[in-house]
N, C-alpha and C positions, 0 to 999 in steps of 0.2 A: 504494500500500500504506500504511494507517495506520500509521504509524510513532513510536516512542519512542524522542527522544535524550536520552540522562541526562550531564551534563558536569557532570564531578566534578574543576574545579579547583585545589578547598577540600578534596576529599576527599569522604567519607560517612559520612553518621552516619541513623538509624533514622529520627530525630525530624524530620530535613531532609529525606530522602526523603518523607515522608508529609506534609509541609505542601508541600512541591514538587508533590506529585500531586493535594494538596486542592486549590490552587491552577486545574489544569487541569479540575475539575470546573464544572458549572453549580451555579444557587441549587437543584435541585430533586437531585442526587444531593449535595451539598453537606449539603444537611438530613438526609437519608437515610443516611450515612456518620455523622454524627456521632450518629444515633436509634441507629446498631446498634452501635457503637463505645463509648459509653456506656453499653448495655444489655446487656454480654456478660456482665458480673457478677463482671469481674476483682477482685480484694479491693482497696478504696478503690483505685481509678485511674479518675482522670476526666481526659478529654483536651479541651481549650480551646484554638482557633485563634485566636491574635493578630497581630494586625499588628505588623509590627516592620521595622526599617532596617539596613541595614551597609553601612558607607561609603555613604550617598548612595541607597545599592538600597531598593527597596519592597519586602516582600514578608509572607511567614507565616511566622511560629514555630509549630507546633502544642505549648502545652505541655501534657505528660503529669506529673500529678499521681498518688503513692498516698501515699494517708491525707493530700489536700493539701499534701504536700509536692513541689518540682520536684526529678531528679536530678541534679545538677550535680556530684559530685565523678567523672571519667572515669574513676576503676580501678573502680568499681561494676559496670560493666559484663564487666568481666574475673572467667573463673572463678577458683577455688581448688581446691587440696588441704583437704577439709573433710569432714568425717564427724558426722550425729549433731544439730546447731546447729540449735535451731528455728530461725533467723533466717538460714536458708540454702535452697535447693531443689536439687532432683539433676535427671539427665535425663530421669528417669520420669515423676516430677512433673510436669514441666515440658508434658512429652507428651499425659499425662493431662489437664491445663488447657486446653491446645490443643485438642486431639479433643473436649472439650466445648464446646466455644463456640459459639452458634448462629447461624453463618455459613452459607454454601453449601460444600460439599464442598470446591472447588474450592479453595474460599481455605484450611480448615483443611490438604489435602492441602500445598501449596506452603506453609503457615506451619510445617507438621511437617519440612519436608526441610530447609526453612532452619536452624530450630534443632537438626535433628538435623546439621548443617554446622557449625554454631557448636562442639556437643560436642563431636565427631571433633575438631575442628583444636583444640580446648582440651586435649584427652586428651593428641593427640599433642607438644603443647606440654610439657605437664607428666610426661610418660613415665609416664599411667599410664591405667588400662581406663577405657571411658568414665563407664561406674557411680560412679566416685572422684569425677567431675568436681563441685564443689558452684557455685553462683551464688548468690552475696549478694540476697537478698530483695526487698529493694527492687529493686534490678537487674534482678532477673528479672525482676518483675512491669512495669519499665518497656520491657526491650528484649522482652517479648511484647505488650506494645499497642503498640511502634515496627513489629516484623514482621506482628503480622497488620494491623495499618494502612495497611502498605503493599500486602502482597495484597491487601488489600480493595479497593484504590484504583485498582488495578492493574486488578481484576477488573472494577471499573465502568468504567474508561473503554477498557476493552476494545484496546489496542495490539495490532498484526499482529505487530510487530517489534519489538524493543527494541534497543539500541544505547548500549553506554557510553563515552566516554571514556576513556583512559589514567588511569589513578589517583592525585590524588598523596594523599600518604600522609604527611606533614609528615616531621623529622625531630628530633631529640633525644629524650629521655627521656616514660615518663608514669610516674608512679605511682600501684601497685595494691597490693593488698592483702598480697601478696608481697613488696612496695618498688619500688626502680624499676628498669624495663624500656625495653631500648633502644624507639624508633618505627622501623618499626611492630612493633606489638608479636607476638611469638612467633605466637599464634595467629593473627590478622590474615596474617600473612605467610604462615602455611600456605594459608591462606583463598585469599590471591591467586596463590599458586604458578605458575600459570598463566596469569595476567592480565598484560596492562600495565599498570604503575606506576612511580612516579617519588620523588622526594625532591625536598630545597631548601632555600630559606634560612628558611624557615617554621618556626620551634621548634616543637615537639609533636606531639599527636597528632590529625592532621585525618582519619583513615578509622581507624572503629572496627568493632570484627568483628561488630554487626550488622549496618552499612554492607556489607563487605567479603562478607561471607554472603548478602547481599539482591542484592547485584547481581553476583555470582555463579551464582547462580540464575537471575535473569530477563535478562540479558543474552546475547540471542542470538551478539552482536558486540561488539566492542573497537576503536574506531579512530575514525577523523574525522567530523565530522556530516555524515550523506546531503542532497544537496539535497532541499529539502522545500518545500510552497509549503501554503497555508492554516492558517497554524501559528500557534500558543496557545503560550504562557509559561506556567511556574510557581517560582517562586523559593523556595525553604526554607531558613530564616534562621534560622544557629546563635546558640547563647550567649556563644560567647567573642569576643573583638577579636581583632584583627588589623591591621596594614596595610592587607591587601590586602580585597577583600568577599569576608566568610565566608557564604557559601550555595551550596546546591546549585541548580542550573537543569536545568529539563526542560520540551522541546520537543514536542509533538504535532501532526502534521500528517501530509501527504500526501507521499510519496516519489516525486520527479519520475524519469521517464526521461530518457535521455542527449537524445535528441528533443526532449522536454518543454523541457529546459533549455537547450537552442539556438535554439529558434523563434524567439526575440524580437530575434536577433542576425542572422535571415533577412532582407537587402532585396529589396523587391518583389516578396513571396508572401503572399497570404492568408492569416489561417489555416485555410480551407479544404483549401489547397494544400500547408499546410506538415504538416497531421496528415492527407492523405486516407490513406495509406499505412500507420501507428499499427495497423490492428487486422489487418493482412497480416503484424505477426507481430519487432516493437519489443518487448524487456521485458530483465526479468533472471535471470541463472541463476547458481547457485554451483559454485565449482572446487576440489574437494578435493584438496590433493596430498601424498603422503608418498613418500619413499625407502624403498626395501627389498633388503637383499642378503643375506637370510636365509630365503629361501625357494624350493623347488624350483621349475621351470617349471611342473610336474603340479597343484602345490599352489596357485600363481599364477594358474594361468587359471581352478582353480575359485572362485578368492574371486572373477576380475573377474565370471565369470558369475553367480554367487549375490549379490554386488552388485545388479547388473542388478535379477536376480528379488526383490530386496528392494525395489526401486522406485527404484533412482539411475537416471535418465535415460541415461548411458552409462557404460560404463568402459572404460579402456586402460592400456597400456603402454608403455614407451620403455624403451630400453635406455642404460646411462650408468655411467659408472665414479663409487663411493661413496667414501665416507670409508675409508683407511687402502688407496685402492688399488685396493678389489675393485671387480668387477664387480657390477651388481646392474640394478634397474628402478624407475622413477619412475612410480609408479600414481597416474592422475587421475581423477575419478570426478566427471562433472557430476550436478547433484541440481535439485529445485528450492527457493529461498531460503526456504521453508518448512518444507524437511524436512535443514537441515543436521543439526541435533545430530542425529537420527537418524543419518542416514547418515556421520555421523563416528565414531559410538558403531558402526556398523556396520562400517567398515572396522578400528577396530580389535578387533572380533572375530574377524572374518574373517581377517587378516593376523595379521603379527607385530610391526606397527609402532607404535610407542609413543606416535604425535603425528602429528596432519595441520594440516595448513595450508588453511587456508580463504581465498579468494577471491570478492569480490561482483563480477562482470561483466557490463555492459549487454550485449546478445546481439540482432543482426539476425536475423529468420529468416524464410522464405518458406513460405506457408499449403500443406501437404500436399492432396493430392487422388487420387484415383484414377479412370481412365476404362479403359473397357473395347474394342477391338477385337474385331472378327468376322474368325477365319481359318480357314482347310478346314480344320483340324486343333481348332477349337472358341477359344473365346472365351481372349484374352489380357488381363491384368490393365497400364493404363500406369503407373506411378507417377508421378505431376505435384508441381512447386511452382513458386507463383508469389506475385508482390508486388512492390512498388517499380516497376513497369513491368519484369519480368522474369519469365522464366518456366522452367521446366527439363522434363526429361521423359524418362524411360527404361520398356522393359518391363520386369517385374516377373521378376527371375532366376530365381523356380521357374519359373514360365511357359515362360519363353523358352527354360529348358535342354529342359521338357519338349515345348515344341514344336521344337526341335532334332532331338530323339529320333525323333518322329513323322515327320519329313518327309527324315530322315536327311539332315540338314545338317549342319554346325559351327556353335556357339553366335554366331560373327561374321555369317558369313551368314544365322540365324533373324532377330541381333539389326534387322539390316540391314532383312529384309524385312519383320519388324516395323514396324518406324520407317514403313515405305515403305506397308504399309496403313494404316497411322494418320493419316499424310498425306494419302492418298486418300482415306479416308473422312473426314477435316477438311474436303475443299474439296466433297466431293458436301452435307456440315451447312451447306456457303456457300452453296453454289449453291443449294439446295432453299430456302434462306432465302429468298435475293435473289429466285427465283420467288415465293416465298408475297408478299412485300414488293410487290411487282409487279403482280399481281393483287387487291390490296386495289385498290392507286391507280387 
């Protein structure tokens, strides 16, 4: 699976994410990024990739210019309580700029939820409707060519998956236009409510809430880098110093399976021998789990089934004493790693639970088949799976009950006799073989 890991040890900022991603492009989407990045017609903002270094690291600064100037004071970025100020923008504005730019769809849709993400957690920072929300001018015009810069980047190099990093977030003060603000700042914090993040000895402020917004959005997952094999760098190289190197790093490459990533540790197999097995049925699947002790049984079994019909590969239950005592049910819902958010936005529709838990798990499974028996009572369905040098095999329970019924058996003795033609007519498909084999020679 192409896969994109974003590690944000330095944190996030707009401007590092998009020379991070400029980075992983070729010379030919390279030129093409910057043809349409340039020509969206933002008011004076021209964006120039530079090379640049922290501690010792290579990498790109993209810097983003309006009316030639770079932004560099950090509270610019931060809304206001502001009414009125030509030298200010609202969220309308804001929106309206966006919807016009002549991208593909795709990029302006994902550049509109992002800053409509930004609003929200500013609104709700400042205790007031989002319409109040104002952004300093310059600001804006810089964190709108940081966010669709990074859609855009996003959009060409096309990632399956995305994956970030725990967050850090630096810690002491920044100041904005309002004065100063702990780190992370209010909004930011809203932003990540739900993410992992960290602090530390790092003064200020290293994830800003276009950072925090952007990879909120396109981060499938949160946690440690997947093993990955045929993998490209991109480094995006902030302004300020530090100790430690300030940049963002993102990885593209191929997402090995558990298989994959054992082979080489295999003595005295080929790898003929060590992947013949691989397409019998090696991958991965995700495991959604949440608590529930607020829901009838009646009400329960129709989420896990409407689950199901929604497209999660399974769902179940378990029974298990919750928090403060009660009784309640542990609902797990397999999906496949493609369709989590769905199916986590689906469970809690469906339920009453507030927050699932996602799990990535490599997953063995053996290739489904179906064959069919001939018996006096008409054709039985087998259900097969096989792989690894193994194999399984039962008749198929409508079948079997209804050939129960016909021959007025009990389902033990259909299942029995089942089995027992199936048998029989396996060794008559040997025999008639070895005859045909036989008479060639």
């Amino acid at each position: 699976m192409r896969t994109l890991y974003i590690e944000c040890n330095m944190g996030a900022a707009g401007d590092m994410l998009m020379s991070a991603l400029y980075e992983l492009m070729d010379e030919e989407q390279k030129e093409e990024f910057l043809k349409r990045m340039n020509g969206l017609g933002l008011p004076g903002v021209r964006i120039t990739p530079r090379k640049s270094s922290t501690c010792g690291i290579s990498g790109t600064h993209m810097e983003v210019t309006v009316y030639g100037e770079e932004e560099h004071e950090p509270g610019e970025e931060h809304a206001e309580l502001h009414a009125g100020h030509h030298h200010h923008a609202d969220p309308l504005h804001i929106a309206e700029v966006i919807g016009g730019l002549d991208l593909p769809e795709e990029v302006r849709d994902n550049a509109g939820k992002v800053y409509d993400a930004i609003a929200d957690a500013e609104a709700k920072a400042h205790g007031c409707p989002v319409e109040q929300v104002h952004f300093h001018e310059v600001g804006a015009l810089d964190a709108v060519a940081d966010v669709t810069g990074v859609c855009y980047a996003i959009y060409l190099l096309r990632p399956e998956r995305i994956v970030a990093s725990p967050i850090h977030v630096g810690s002491g003060t920044v100041r904005c236009a309002h004065g100063i603000m702990p780190v992370p700042a209010p909004a930011t914090a809203n932003l990540l409510a739900d993410v992992p993040m960290y602090g530390g000895n790092i003064r200020g402020e290293l994830c800003t809430p276009t950072g925090a917004a952007l990879l909120v959005h396109f981060a499938d997952s949160f946690g440690d880098m997947p093993v990955m094999s045929k993998t490209s760098v991109g480094i995006g190289v902030g302004t300020k110093e530090f100790e430690q190197a300030n940049c963002v790093r993102v990885f593209l490459g191929e997402a090995q399976s558990m298989k994959e990533t054992n082979a080489t540790e295999t003595i005295g197999e080929t790898a003929e021998e060590q992947f013949q097995d691989v397409a019998a049925g090696n991958g991965r699947i995700a495991e959604l789990v949440c608590n529930i002790d607020d829901m009838t049984p009646e009400a329960l079994a129709f989420a896990t089934a409407r689950l199901i019909e929604l497209g999660a590969l399974d769902a179940y239950t378990v029974a298990g004493t919750m928090k403060k005592g009660r009784p309640g049910w542990e609902l797990t819902v397999l999906c496949e790693t493609g369709r989590i958010d769905e199916t986590a936005k689906n469970i809690m529709r469906e339920t009453t639970t507030n927050g699932v838990r996602v799990r990535l798990c490599e997953k063995y499974f053996l290739t489904p088949g179906i064959e069919i028996v001939q018996t006096e009572c008409g054709q039985v369905r087998i259900k097969t799976a096989e792989g690894f040098g193994i194999r399984h095999e039962k008749p198929e329970y409508e079948d079997a009950a209804a050939y129960a019924k016909k021959a007025q058996m009990s389902y033990r003795e259909a299942y029995e006799h089942i089995i027992s033609l199936r048998n029989e007519q396996a060794r008559k498909e040997q025999d008639k073989g070895a005859d045909q084999r036989g008479a060639q020679r």
